[in-house]
LODRENGU-341666 format. One record per residue (C-alpha): residue in three letters; x, z, y. Coordinates in steps of 0.1 Angstrom, whole numbers, plus 5000, padded with zeros to 4 digits. Example, Ala and Ser with C-alpha at 12.3 -4.5 7.8 and 13.67 -1.06 7.14 Angstrom:
REM residues 2
Ala512350784955/Ser513750714989/
END
This chain:
REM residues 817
Unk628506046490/Unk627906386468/Unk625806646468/Unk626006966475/Unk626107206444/Unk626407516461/Unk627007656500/Unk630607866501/Unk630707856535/Unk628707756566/Unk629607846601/Unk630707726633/Unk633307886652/Unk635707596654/Unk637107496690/Unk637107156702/Unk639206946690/Unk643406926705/Unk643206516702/Unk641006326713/Unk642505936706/Unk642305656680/Unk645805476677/Unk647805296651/Unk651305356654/Unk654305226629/Unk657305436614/Unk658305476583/Unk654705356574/Unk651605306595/Unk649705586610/Unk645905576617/Unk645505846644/Unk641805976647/Unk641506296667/Unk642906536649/Unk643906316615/Unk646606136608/Unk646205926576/Unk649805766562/Unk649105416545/Unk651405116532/Unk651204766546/Unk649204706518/Unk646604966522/Unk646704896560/Unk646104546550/Unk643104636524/Unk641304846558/Unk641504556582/Unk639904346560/Unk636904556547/Unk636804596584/Unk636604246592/Unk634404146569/Unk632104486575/Unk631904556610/Unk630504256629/Unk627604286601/Unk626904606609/Unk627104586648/Unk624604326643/Unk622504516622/Unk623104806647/Unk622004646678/Unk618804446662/Unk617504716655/Unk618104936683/Unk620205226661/Unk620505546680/Unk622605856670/Unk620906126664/Unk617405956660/Unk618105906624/Unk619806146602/Unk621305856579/Unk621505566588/Unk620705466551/Unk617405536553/Unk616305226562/Unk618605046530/Unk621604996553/Unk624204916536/Unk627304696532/Unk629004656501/Unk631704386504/Unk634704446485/Unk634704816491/Unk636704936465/Unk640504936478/Unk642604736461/Unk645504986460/Unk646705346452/Unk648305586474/Unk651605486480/Unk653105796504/Unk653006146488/Unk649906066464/Unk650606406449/Unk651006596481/Unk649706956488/Unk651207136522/Unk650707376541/Unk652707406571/Unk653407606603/Unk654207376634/Unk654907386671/Unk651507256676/Unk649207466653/Unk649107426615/Unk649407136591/Unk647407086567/Unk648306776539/Unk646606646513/Unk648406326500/Unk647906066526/Unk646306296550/Unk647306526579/Unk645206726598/Unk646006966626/Unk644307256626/Unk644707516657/Unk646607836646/Unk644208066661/Unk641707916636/Unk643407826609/Unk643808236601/Unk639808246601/Unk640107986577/Unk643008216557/Unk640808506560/Unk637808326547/Unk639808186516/Unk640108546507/Unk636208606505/Unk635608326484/Unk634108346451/Unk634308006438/Unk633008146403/Unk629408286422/Unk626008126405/Unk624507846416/Unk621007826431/Unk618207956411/Unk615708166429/Unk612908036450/Unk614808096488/Unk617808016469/Unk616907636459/Unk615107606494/Unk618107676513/Unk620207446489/Unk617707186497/Unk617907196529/Unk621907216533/Unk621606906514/Unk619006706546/Unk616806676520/Unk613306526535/Unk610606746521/Unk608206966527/Unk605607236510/Unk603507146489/Unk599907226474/Unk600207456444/Unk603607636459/Unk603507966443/Unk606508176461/Unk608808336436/Unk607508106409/Unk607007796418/Unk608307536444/Unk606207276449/Unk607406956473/Unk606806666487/Unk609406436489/Unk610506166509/Unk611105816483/Unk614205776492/Unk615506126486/Unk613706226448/Unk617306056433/Unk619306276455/Unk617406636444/Unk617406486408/Unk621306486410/Unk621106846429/Unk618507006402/Unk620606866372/Unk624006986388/Unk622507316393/Unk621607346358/Unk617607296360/Unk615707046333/Unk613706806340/Unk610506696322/Unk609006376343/Unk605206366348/Unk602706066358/Unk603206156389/Unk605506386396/Unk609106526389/Unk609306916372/Unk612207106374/Unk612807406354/Unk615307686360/Unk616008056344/Unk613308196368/Unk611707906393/Unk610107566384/Unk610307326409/Unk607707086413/Unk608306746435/Unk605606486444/Unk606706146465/Unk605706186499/Unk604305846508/Unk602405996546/Unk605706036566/Unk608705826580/Unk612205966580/Unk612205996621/Unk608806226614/Unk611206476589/Unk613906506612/Unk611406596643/Unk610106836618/Unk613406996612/Unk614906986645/Unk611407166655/Unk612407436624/Unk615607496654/Unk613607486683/Unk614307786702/Unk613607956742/Unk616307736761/Unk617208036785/Unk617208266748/Unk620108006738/Unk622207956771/Unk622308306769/Unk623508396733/Unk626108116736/Unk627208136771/Unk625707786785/Unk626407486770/Unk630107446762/Unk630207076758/Unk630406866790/Unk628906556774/Unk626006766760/Unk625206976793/Unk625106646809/Unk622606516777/Unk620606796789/Unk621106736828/Unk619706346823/Unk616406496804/Unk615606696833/Unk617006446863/Unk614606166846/Unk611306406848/Unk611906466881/Unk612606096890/Unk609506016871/Unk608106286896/Unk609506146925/Unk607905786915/Unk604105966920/Unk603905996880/Unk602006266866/Unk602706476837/Unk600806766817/Unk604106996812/Unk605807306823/Unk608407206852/Unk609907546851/Unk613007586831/Unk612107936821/Unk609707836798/Unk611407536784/Unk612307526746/Unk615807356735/Unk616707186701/Unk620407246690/Unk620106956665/Unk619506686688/Unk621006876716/Unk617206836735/Unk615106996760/Unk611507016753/Unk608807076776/Unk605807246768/Unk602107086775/Unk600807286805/Unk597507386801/Unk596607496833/Unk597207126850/Unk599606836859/Unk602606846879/Unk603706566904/Unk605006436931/Unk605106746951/Unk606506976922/Unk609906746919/Unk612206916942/Unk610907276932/Unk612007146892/Unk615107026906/Unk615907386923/Unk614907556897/Unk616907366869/Unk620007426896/Unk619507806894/Unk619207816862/Unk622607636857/Unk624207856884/Unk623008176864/Unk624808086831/Unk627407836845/Unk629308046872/Unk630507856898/Unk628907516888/Unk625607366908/Unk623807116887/Unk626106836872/Unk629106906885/Unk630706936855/Unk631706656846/Unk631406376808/Unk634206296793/Unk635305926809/Unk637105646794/Unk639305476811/Unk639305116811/Unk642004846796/Unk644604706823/Unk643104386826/Unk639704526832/Unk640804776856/Unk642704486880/Unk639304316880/Unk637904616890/Unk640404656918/Unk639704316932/Unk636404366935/Unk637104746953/Unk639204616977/Unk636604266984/Unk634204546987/Unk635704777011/Unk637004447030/Unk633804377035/Unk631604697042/Unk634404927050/Unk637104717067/Unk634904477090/Unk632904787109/Unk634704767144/Unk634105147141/Unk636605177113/Unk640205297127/Unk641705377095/Unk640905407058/Unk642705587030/Unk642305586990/Unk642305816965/Unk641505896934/Unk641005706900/Unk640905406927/Unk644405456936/Unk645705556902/Unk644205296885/Unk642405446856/Unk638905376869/Unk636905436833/Unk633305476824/Unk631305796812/Unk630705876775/Unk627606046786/Unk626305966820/Unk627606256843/Unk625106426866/Unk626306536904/Unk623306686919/Unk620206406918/Unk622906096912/Unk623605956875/Unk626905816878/Unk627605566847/Unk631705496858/Unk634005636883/Unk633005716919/Unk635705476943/Unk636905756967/Unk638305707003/Unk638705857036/Unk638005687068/Unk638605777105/Unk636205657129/Unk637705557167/Unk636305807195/Unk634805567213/Unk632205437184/Unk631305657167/Unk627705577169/Unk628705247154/Unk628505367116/Unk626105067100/Unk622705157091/Unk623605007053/Unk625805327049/Unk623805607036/Unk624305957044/Unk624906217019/Unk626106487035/Unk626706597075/Unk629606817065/Unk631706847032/Unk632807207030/Unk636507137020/Unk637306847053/Unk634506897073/Unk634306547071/Unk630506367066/Unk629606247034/Unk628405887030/Unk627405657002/Unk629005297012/Unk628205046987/Unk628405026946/Unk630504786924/Unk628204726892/Unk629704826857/Unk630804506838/Unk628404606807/Unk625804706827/Unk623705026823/Unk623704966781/Unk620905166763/Unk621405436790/Unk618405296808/Unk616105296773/Unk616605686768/Unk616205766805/Unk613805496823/Unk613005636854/Unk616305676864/Unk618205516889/Unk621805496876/Unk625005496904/Unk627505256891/Unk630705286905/Unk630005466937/Unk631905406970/Unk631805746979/Unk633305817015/Unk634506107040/Unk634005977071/Unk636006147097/Unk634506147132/Unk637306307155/Unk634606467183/Unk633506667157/Unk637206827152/Unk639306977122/Unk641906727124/Unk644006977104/Unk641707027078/Unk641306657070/Unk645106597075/Unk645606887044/Unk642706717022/Unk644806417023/Unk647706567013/Unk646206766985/Unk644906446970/Unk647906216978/Unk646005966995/Unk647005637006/Unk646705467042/Unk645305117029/Unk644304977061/Unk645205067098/Unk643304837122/Unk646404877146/Unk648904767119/Unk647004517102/Unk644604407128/Unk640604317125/Unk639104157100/Unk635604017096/Unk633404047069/Unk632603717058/Unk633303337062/Unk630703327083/Unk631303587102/Unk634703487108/Unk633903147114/Unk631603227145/Unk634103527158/Unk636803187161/Unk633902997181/Unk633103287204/Unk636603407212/Unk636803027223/Unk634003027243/Unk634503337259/Unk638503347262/Unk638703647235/Unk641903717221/Unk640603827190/Unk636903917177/Unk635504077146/Unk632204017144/Unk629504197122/Unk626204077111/Unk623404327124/Unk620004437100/Unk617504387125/Unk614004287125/Unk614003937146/Unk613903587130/Unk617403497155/Unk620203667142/Unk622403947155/Unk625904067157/Unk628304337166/Unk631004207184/Unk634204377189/Unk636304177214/Unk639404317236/Unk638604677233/Unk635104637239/Unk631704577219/Unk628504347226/Unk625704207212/Unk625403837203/Unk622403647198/Unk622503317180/Unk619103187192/Unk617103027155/Unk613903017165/Unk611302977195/Unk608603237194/Unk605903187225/Unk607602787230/Unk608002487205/Unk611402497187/Unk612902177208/Unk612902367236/Unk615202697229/Unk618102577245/Unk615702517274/Unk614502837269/Unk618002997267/Unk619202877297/Unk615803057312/Unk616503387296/Unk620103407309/Unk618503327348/Unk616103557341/Unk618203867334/Unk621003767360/Unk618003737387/Unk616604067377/Unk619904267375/Unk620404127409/Unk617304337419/Unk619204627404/Unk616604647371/Unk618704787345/Unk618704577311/Unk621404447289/Unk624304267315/Unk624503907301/Unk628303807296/Unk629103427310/Unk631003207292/Unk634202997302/Unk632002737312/Unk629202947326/Unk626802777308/Unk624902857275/Unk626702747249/Unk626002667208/Unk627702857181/Unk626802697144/Unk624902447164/Unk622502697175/Unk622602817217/Unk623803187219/Unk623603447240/Unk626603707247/Unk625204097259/Unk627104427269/Unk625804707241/Unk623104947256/Unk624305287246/Unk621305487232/Unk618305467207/Unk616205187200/Unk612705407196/Unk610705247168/Unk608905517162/Unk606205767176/Unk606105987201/Unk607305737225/Unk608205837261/Unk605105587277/Unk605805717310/Unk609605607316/Unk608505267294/Unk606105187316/Unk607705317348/Unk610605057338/Unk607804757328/Unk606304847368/Unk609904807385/Unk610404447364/Unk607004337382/Unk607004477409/Unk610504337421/Unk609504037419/Unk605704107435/Unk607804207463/Unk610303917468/Unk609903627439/Unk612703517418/Unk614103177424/Unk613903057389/Unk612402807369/Unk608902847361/Unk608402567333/Unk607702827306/Unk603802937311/Unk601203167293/Unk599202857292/Unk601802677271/Unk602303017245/Unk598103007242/Unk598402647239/Unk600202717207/Unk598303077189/Unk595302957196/Unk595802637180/Unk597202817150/Unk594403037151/Unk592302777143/Unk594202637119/Unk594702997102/Unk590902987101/Unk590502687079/Unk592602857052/Unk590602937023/Unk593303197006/Unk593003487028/Unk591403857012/Unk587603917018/Unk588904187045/Unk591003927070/Unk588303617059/Unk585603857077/Unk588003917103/Unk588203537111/Unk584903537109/Unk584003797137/Unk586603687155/Unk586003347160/Unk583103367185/Unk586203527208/Unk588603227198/Unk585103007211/Unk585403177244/Unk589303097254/Unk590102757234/Unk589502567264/Unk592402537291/Unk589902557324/Unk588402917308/Unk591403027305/Unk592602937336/Unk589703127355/Unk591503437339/Unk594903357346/Unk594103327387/Unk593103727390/Unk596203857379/Unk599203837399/Unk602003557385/Unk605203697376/Unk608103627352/Unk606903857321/Unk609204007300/Unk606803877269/Unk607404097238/Unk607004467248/Unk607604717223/Unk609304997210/Unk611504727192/Unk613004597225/Unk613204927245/Unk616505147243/Unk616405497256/Unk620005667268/Unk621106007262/Unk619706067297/Unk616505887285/Unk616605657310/Unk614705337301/Unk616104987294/Unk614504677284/Unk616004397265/Unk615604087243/Unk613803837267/Unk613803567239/Unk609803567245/Unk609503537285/Unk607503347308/Unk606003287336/Unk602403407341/Unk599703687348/Unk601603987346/Unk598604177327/Unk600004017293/Unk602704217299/Unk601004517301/Unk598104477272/Unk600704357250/Unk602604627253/Unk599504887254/Unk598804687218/Unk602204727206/Unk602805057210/Unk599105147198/Unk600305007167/Unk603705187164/Unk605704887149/Unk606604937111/Unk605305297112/Unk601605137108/Unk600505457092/Unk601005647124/Unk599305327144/Unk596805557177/Unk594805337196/Unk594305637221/Unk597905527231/Unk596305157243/Unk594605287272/Unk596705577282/Unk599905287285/Unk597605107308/Unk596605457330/Unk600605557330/Unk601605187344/Unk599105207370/Unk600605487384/Unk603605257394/Unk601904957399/Unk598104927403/Unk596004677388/Unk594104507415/Unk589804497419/Unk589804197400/Unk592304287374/Unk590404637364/Unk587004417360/Unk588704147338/Unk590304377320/Unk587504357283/Unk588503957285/Unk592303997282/Unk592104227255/Unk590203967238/Unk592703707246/Unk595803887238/Unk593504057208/Unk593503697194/Unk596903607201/Unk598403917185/Unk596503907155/Unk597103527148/Unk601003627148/Unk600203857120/Unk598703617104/Unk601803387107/Unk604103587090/Unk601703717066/Unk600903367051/Unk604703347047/Unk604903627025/Unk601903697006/Unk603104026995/Unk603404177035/Unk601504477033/Unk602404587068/Unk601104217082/Unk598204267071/Unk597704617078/Unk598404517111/Unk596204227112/Unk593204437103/Unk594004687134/Unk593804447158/Unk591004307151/Unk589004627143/Unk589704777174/Unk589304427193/Unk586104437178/Unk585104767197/Unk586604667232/Unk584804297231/Unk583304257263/Unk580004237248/Unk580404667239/Unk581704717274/
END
């Protein structure tokens, strides 16, 4: 742990290193391989190692990881008095060639040996080194002018700085950090300087200079090295250019997460008063850092993200030819065997269940560090455009069958529509977390979202063409066909899902279904069904919305009559598939409901084709105005306003609500007053026509063709009853645009009444009761809000919604008409 006497050379124009391993390996003694070192030692001296080690290392890891070490935030890690002394001295001598000095010529580059030690040095570099040798002057002074000493100082990491009464040429006067004045005693005594201590201070005298060192008491060892590193600091695009980029991979990436977490932090709505153009960016070469300067001219944000991100691309394009921003990628280590057949489990339970189970999936293939097995992590996290990946991305191939390919599950996220090399589309399956988690990563970087190990796929959809192309990208990276659903037949997801494809394919005389949960927004439950070459929709029936819950295999048994009687008057809607039996049946105890797939586009959101919607809503009632259905009537409006206006009252009572919905209760009440009684209701119900009412219109259960013809599904809420609820409701609904609540237009309300009167005219008595139903319905609609809304406090939307009924309820009472 000397000191540096004098500087004979300083300069870097090494390459990287040829090795880059640490392995112990036995011959005629045992070899510690590090890099480029080999060091020879006896069983003895092995022995002597692994037991400082053992005694050492777990006591410094600890230390290490309480207090949070990082490299390169300290200089030393002495600073802060750490240090281990147990038994350090070795207990024995050099036993191979203690003596040795050799310098040799190899196949691999030159040896160099000094007694125990080898080191390899590359040939093209070891003549600098030979050439340097000759320029030596080992006999040269040492330090003794005033730039002299500071430069000795410095290549020694002294902490200091200038101090009052610095004279230059005469005197050097310094402050000193404590734990450095022994070190630049030992330096100015080596150098041959006296020294004559003070009260306070140290003084150094030399031929020509006296050096005069104070204790610096005002700053921390993390404050001297920001100071020197800032000593460095120079234009980052002035660097990149004298050096050609960034050489290292690791330390381009370094760089590559500074800039990918400011723009996250960006893209989170944070602001920040610094330059976001990489032009005028400043770089560190001792910590290997970007630093942006304060902007005095304002704050950048949200909207300035993706210009910082195209910028810090072109910048990377200009002085890395060829390369787009972080695709050149860290250094990775691979993992041990037993951690990478964990890891391979969990790859293939992972594509078995989001890959494998899609009835869209034909075939899928594997590649990569999947298939080789040396799946590994990143020593640096590597950047690939705005992702962080922390391991190794899980590649695979997958070919879609031509008859679903507008099966691909929402849950898959695109990346790209077309990868230049296959043609194929890019998506983003699913990630398998690291088994150590995101370490410190997520301390230097917080406001980035770190990719794990990525299940990263080209999806292969065989309208779009270039078979040949994908059939040669296979090739070139040796993939393997690890599932072929003709070979190795369907498989289901989950337990579950398996369990109720076996139930089904009884109840319906399948052969064989897969079955595939559905993320939709109902409270029953869903599911893709693929089943002899075909695909529905199943609906396991949970809950009863406008009816008590005993009564929903009642109800069930309704909706199946209801959509058989109304296909028989040629109204187009999901066809309703019978079982063996014909009956409804249960599935997990619950009734179901088996439906041929609509092809086309469920429209959530805005603009919405109100015409066609409400064309569609007219044929459903007027079919039936025309000739009635002969089906049960049991389930009534009076029975669903039985039940929200109850709750509604209930709803009232609670004394949680926000001031906002507790002054909505409030103003709506005296409209609850109006219609809580069954005989006022039932003066409203007799001037509208009676008809079996679809019950939940929205842009949820309407499904729009490539032809955009109209169909309406999901009965799960109809009755029987005026068929104005019908048309309000929906005129509410798709005023309030679903989810999309920010993009809720109430002019939409009266212009879905106009465009269904155009099919089906409201009669005299309808137009003039029309201020009372939107009260009624008003009430109803918002009390569902309400509903959900107490069941999860947090529901933004809920109450969003809640609010816009009853504000515009409020303006259409029929008090204001």
């Amino acid at each position: 742990m000397g000191v540096i006497k004098k500087v004979i050379y300083r300069g870097n124009f090494l390459g990287k290193q040829r090795h880059n391993h640490l392995f112990l390996d036995m011959e005629e003694n045992i070899h510690i391989h590090y890099r480029d070192l080999r060091i020879e030692l006896s069983r003895a001296e092995f022995e002597n190692i692994v037991g400082t080690f053992r005694k050492q290392a777990d006591e410094l890891l600890a230390i290490i990881r309480a207090r949070n070490y990082q490299d390169g935030v300290l200089a030393n890690a002495n600073q802060d008095d750490v240090r281990i002394w147990t038994e350090s001295k070795l207990g024995n001598d050099v036993k191979y060639h203690p003596q040795r000095f050799s310098l040799e010529e190899c196949n691999d580059g030159y040896h160099f040996h000094y007694r125990n030690y080898k080191l390899l040095i590359d040939a093209e570099e070891f003549r600098q080194i030979a050439q340097l040798f000759k320029t030596v002057d080992l006999d040269s002074p040492y330090a003794s002018s005033y730039e002299e000493v500071l430069e000795l100082l410095e290549a020694n990491d002294v902490d200091f700085l200038l101090a009052a009464g610095n004279i230059p040429g005469e005197i050097l006067a310094i402050a000193v950090a404590k734990y450095h004045l022994p070190k630049i005693r030992a330096i100015f005594d080596f150098i041959g300087f006296t020294l004559e201590n003070q009260a306070t201070e140290q003084h150094y005298q030399g031929t020509g200079l006296k050096v005069v060192a104070r204790e610096d008491t005002r700053h921390t060892a993390l404050d001297y090295k920001r100071m020197r590193e800032n000593k460095q600091v120079c234009s980052l695009v002035d660097y990149f250019s004298r050096n050609g980029g960034i050489a290292d991979p690791n330390d381009l990436n370094r760089l590559s997460c500074q800039v990918i977490d400011l723009y996250s932090a960006l893209q989170s709505g944070k602001s920040v008063a610094i330059e976001t153009d990489p032009q005028t960016w400043l770089y560190s070469p001792a910590g290997n850092k970007i630093i942006f300067p304060y902007n005095v001219s304002g704050t950048a944000g949200k909207d300035d993200a993706d210009a910082l991100y195209r910028a810090w691309s072109a910048f990377l394009r200009n002085y890395q030819p060829g390369y787009q921003l972080g695709y050149i990628k860290s250094t990775k280590k691979p993992f041990a065997p037993e951690q990478q057949k964990l890891l391979q489990q969990q790859v293939m339970e992972t594509l078995r269940r989001e890959v494998l189970a899609v009835p869209a999936v034909d075939k899928v293939y594997l590649m990569g560090s999947g298939l080789r097995g040396d799946m590994g992590s990143y020593d640096v996290p590597f950047v690939y455009g705005n992702l962080v990946k922390l391991g190794s991305d899980v590649d695979i191939l997958i070919e879609v069958h031509p008859d679903r390919e507008g099966d691909i599950p929402q849950s898959w996220s695109l990346y790209m529509r077309s990868a230049p090399n296959n043609h194929c589309a890019v998506y983003h399956i699913a990630q398998i977390l690291m088994a150590d988690g995101e370490g410190d990563w997520q301390q230097q970087y917080p406001h980035i979202r770190f990719v794990h190990h990525l299940i990263d796929a080209y999806v292969f959809f065989p309208s779009r063409g270039f078979p040949g192309e994908k059939e040669a990208f296979l090739r070139q990276f040796d993939a393997q066909l690890i599932y072929d659903r003709c070979r190795d037949g369907a498989v289901n997801r989950s337990e579950e899902e398996e369990r109720i494809a076996g139930q089904i394919s009884q109840l319906y005389g399948f052969q064989h279904a897969v079955v595939e949960k559905m993320a939709f927004p109902t409270q029953n439950v869903l599911y893709r069904v693929l089943a002899d070459d075909r695909v529905y929709i199943l609906k396991l029936l949970k809950v009863g919305g406008n009816y008590s819950a005993d009564r929903i295999a009642e109800h069930a048994e309704y909706e199946a009559e209801l959509i058989r009687a109304l296909s028989g008057r040629n109204v187009q809607t999901a066809g309703l598939v019978s079982t063996l039996s014909g009956g409804v049946e249960k599935v997990d105890g619950c009734p179901v409901l088996l439906f041929e797939r609509l092809a086309g586009t469920v429209c959530h959101r805005p603009e919405y084709p109100i015409g066609r919607i409400t064309a569609n809503l007219a044929n459903i009632h007027r079919v039936q105005a025309e000739r009635p259905l002969d089906i049960t009537t049991d389930f009534s409006l009076e029975a669903l306003c039985a039940i929200w206006l109850s709750a509604f009252q209930d709803y009232a009572a609670n004394v949680s609500h926000s001031t906002e919905l507790a002054d909505a209760f409030v103003k709506l009440s005296p409209i609850y007053e109006k219609y809580k009684k069954p005989e006022d209701r039932a003066k409203l119900f007799a001037g509208s026509p009676a008809v079996h009412n679809h019950g939940d219109v929205k842009p949820q259960s309407v499904i729009v063709d490539e032809h955009g013809e109209v169909r309406f599904f999901d009965f799960n809420n109809a009755f029987y009853g005026p068929r104005l609820f019908d048309v309000l409701g929906g005129a509410f609904e798709f005023s309030l645009a679903e989810g999309y609540i920010a993009l809720a237009d109430f002019a939409r309300f009266d212009a879905f009444i106009s465009q269904y009167q155009i099919h089906n005219p409201f009669t005299e008595q309808e137009r003039n009761s029309l201020p009372e139903w939107i009260e009624l319905i008003g009430i109803i609609l918002f009390t569902k809000e309400i509903r959900v809304l107490l069941q999860s406090k947090a529901d933004n939307l809920r109450r969003r919604r809640a609010l816009a009924i009853h504000e515009f309820v409020s303006s259409r009472t029929a008090n204001n008409v």
